[in-house]
C-alpha positions in Angstrom: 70.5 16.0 45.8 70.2 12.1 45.1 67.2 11.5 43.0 64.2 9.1 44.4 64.3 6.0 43.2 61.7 4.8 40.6 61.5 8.1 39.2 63.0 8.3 35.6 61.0 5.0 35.4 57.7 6.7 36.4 58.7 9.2 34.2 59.1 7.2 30.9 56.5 5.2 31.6 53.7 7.9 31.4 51.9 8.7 28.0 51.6 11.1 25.4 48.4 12.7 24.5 48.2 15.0 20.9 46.8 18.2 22.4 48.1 21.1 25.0 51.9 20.7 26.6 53.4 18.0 28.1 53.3 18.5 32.5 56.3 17.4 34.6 56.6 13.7 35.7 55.3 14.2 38.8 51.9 16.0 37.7 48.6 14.0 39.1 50.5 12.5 42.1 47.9 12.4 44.9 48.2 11.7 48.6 49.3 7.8 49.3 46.7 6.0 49.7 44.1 7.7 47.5 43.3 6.6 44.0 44.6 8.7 40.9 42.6 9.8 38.5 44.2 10.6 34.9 42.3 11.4 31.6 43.1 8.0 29.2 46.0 8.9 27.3 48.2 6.9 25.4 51.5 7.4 23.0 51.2 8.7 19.0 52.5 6.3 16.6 53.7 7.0 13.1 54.4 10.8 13.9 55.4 12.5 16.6 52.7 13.9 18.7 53.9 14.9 21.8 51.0 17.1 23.1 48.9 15.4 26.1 45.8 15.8 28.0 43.2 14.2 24.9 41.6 10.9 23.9 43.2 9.0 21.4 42.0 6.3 18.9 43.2 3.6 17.5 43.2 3.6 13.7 43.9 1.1 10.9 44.9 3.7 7.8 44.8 1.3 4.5 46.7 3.4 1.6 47.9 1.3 -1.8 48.0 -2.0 0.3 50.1 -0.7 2.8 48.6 -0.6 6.5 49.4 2.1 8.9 48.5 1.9 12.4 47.9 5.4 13.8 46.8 6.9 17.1 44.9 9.8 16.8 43.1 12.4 18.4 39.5 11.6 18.7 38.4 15.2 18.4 40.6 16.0 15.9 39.2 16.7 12.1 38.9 15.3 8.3 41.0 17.5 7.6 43.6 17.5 10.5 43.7 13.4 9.6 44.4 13.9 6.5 47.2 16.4 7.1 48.8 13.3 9.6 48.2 10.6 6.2 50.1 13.2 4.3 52.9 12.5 6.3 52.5 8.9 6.5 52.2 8.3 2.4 53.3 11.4 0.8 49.8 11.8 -0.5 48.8 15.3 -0.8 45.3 16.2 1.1 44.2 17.6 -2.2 44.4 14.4 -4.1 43.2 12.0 -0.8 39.7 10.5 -0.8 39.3 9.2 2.9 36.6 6.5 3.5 34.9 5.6 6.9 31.1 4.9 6.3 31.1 7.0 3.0 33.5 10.3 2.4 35.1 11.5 5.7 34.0 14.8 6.0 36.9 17.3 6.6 35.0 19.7 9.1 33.3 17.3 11.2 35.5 15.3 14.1 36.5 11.7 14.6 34.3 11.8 17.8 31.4 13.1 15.7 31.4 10.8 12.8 31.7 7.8 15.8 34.9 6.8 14.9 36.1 4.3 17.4 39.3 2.0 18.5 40.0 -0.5 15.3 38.4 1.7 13.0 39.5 0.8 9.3 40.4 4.0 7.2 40.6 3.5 3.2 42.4 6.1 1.5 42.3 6.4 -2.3 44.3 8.5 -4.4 48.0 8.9 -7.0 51.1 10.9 -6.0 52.0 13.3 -8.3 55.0 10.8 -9.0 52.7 8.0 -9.7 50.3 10.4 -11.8 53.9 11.3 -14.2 54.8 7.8 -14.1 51.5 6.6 -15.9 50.9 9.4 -18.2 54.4 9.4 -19.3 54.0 6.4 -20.9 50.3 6.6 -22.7 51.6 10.1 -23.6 54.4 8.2 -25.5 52.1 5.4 -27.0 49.5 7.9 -28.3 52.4 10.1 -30.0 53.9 6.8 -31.7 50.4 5.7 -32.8 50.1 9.8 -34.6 53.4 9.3 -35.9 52.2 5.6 -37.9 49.2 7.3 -39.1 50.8 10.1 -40.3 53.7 7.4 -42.0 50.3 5.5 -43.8 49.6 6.5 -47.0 46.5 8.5 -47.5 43.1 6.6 -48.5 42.0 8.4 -51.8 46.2 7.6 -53.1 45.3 3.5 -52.4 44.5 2.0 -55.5 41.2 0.6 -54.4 39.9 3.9 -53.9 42.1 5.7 -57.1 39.9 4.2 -59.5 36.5 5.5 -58.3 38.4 9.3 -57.4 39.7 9.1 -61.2 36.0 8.9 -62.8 36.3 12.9 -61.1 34.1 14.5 -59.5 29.6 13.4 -60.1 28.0 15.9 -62.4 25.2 16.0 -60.4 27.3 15.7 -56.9 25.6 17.7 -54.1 27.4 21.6 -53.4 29.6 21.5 -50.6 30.5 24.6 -48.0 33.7 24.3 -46.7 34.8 25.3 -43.1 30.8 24.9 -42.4 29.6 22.2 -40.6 25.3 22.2 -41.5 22.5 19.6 -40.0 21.6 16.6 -42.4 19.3 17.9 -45.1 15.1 17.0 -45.2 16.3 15.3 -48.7 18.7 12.2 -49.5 22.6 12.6 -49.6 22.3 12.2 -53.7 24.9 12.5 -56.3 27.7 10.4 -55.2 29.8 7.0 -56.0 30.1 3.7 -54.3 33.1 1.5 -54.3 32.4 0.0 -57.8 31.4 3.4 -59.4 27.8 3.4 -59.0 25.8 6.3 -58.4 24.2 5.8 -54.6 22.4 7.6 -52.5 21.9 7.9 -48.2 18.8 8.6 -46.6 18.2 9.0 -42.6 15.2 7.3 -40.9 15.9 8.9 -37.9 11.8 7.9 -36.5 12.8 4.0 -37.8 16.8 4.7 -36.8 18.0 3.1 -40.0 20.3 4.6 -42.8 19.2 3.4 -46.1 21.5 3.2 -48.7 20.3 3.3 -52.1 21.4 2.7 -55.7 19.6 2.1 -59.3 19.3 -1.8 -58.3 18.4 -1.9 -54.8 18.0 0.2 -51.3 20.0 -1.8 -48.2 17.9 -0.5 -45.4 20.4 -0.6 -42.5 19.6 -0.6 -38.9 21.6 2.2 -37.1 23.0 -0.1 -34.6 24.4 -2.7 -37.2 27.0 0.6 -38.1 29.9 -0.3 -35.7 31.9 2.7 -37.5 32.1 5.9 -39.6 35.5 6.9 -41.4 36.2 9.8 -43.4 38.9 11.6 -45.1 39.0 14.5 -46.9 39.9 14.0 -51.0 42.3 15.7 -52.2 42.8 18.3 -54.4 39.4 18.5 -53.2 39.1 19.1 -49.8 35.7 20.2 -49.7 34.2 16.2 -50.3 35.8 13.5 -48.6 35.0 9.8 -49.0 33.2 7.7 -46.7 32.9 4.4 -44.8 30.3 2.4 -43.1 31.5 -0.3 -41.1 29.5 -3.2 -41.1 31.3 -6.1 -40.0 34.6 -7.0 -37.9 36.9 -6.8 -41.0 37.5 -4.0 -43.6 35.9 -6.3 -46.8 32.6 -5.1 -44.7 33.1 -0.8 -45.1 30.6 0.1 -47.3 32.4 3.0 -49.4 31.0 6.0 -50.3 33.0 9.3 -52.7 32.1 12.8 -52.8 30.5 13.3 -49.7 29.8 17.1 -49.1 31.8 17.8 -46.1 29.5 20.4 -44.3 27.3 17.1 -43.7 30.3 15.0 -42.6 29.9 15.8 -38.6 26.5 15.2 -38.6 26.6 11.8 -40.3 28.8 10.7 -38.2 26.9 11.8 -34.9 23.7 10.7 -36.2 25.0 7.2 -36.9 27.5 6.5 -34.1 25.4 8.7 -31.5 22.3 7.0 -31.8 23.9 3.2 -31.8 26.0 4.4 -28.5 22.5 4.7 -26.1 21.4 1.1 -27.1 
């Protein structure tokens, strides 16, 4: 009943493979004197494998600039691998992008994609934790930033712009559609006020992509690209025209105002000035 010596050693001292059950200690003993012949296995890391009988390989799994050193089964998948770096990083297979010479196909094996010992494997990708813990935040900022808006007092109740709106509304001032949003007419945008009360007028040269604006003195022929950008606001009391600007320089003394804009066209200015300078 007294057991051999050197067997619990022999018995610790064999390794674990990652497919099929593990066989007693004493499995592949041959005669003495004869050579033993075992398939190469070797112990799982980071995860407890305990299935033998299958190659192994050595991997170096870089996740968030932590390094993980894994031994897996060489003819094991993408997608069984990612499966074993969910359990390493928490990081759902869904939301892992795993690099090895390009995307790591999922159905394809570590053999067949020639991974091999020492083989670097660069996973990208957010917990759902980290995901929460970022947009929390911008969530936050971009609520405060509605709230100061809504806090600033409308542009036609600033005095600058109170005392072109109280001239009222240009005789001849285009029709506007409201709730309709229309292409920019064949003609000029005709019939409405600039910033010291002058009549003025907008014409699009789409085939020379400039915006000419024009008044009884002169016509500023503006390239589109020089228009770093539109703002609008509806008027009220008359919601239908909203007033205008054309940035033109870094500060606000360069927004070129413009009042009773029609504001079926209001849309389309803006997409033909700011989409056109956008491509360049």
């Amino acid at each position: 009943g007294a057991e051999e010596p050197g067997m619990e050693a022999e018995a610790q001292e064999l390794p674990l493979g990652c497919g099929g059950g593990g066989g007693s200690p004493a499995a592949g003993r041959s005669p003495e004197g004869e050579e033993r012949r075992e398939p190469p296995q070797a112990s799982v890391s980071n995860g407890g494998d305990e299935d033998s009988g299958r190659e192994l390989v050595e991997l170096k799994v870089i996740w968030n600039k932590n390094k993980y050193d894994v031994k897996f089964c060489l003819d094991s998948t993408g997608a069984e691998l990612k499966q074993k770096i969910h359990s390493l990083t928490g990081l759902p297979p869904a939301m892992q992008k795993v690099m090895f010479k390009g995307l790591l196909p999922e159905e394809k094996t570590l053999r067949e994609i020639k991974v091999t010992n020492g083989a670097k494997i660069m996973v990208v990708g957010s917990t759902i934790n980290d995901v929460l813990a970022v947009n929390t935040p911008k969530e936050a900022a971009q609520q405060e930033v509605k709230a100061e808006e809504n806090k600033k007092e409308p542009l036609c109740r600033q005095k600058q712009h109170r005392k072109v709106l109280d001239k009222g509304k240009p005789d001849d001032v285009m029709p506007s559609v409201k709730g309709v949003q229309e292409r920019l007419p064949t003609v000029p945008l005709s019939g409405m006020y600039n910033k010291s009360g002058g009549k003025v007028r907008l014409t699009f040269k789409l085939e020379q992509d400039q915006l000419w604006i024009g008044t009884k003195e002169r016509t500023e022929k503006l390239p589109m690209g020089s228009i770093k950008n539109v703002v609008s606001e509806p008027i009220e009391g008359h919601e239908d025209y909203h007033m205008m600007a054309f940035q033109l320089g870094p500060t606000e003394a360069s927004y070129y105002w413009v009042y009773w804009v029609p504001t079926q066209y209001v849309d389309a200015i803006k997409d033909t000035v700011l989409g056109k300078w956008q491509y360049f």
